[in-house]
N, C-alpha and C positions, 0 to 999 in steps of 0.2 A: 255030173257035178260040175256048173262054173266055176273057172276059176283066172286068175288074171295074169293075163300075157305079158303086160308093160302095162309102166304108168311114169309119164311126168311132169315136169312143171315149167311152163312156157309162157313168153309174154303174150301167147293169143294161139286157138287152137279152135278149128270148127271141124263138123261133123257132114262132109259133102253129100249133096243130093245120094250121088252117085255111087253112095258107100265107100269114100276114102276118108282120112281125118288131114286135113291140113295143119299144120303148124309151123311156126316162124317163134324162134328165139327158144329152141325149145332145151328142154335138161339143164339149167343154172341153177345153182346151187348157192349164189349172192348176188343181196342186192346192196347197192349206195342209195339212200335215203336223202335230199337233201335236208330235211328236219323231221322232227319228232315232236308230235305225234303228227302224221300225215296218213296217207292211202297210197296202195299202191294196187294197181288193173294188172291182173292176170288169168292163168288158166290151169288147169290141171287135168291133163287128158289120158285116154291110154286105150286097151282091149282087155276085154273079157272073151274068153271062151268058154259057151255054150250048147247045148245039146237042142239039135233044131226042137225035137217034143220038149222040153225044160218047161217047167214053168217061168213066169220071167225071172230075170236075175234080181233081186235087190242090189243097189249100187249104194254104199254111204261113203260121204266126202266130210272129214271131220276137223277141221282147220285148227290148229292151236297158240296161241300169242306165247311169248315166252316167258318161263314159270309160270306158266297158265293164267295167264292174265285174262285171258279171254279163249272163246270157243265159239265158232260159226260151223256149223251140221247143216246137209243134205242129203235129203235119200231120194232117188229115183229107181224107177224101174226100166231095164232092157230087155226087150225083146227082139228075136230078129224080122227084120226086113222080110217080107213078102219076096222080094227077087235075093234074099241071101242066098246063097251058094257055099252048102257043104261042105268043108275038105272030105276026104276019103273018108274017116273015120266016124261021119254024121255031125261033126261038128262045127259051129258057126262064128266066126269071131264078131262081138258087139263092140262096136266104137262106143266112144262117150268123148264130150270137149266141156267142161264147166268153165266158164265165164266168171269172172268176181274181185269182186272188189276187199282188197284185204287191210284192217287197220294196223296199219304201222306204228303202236305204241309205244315201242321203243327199240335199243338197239337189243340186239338177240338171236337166239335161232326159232326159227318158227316153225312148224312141226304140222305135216297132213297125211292122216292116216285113212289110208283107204281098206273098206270092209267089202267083201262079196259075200252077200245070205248071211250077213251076221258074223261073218270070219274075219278076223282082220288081215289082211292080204297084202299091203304095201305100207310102211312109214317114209314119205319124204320130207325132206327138210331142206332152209335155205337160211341164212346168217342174212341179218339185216345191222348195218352199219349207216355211218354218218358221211355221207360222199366230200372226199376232200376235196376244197378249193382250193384254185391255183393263187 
């Protein structure tokens, strides 16, 4: 049964050739806004562990504006890598990095909840405020 190792929320996060996951800016928990409504570029990344026979994993990324203003969903599929590498116990870990663009409606907390096979596995969140000027 997958299930997920880590997961969070970075200003940029890829998924190497070579099977590592890159990130930079990663685990914040707020952001300053300089207006509203705006956008703001991000990621949300992490690991799933895997059983090399599994069928693939279902991955859903469920984005939430604050008091549900709004909702952006993703579902992909993981499977592992042809040159994955088992740990002992036959299992494989699956990177994932989502890229995206998130609307910043207003000031709040915004809410991403991440599902394995339909389970809900991780809730993160980040407080979006108004950046003070000097």
């Amino acid at each position: 049964m997958a299930e997920l190792d880590y997961a969070f929320i970075a200003d940029f996060a890829k998924v190497e050739p070579n099977g590592t996951l890159t990130a930079v800016g990663a685990s914040w928990t707020f952001l300053n806004a300089r207006e509203f409504p705006s956008a703001h570029r991000m990621a949300v990344a992490g690991r799933v562990r895997g059983s090399v026979d599994e069928e693939p994993v279902t991955l859903r990324i469920d984005v939430r504006g604050p008091n549900d203003t709004f909702r952006l969903a993703t579902d992909s599929q993981l499977s592992p890598q042809v040159s994955a590498r088992p740990y002992g116990d036959g299992r494989v870990g699956l990177l994932f990095a989502l890229d995206l663009q998130v609307p910043l409606t207003s000031v709040g907390l915004y809410e991403i909840y991440i599902s394995v096979n339909g389970v809900e596995a991780r809730r993160l969140a980040f407080e979006a405020a108004v950046a003070e000027t000097a």
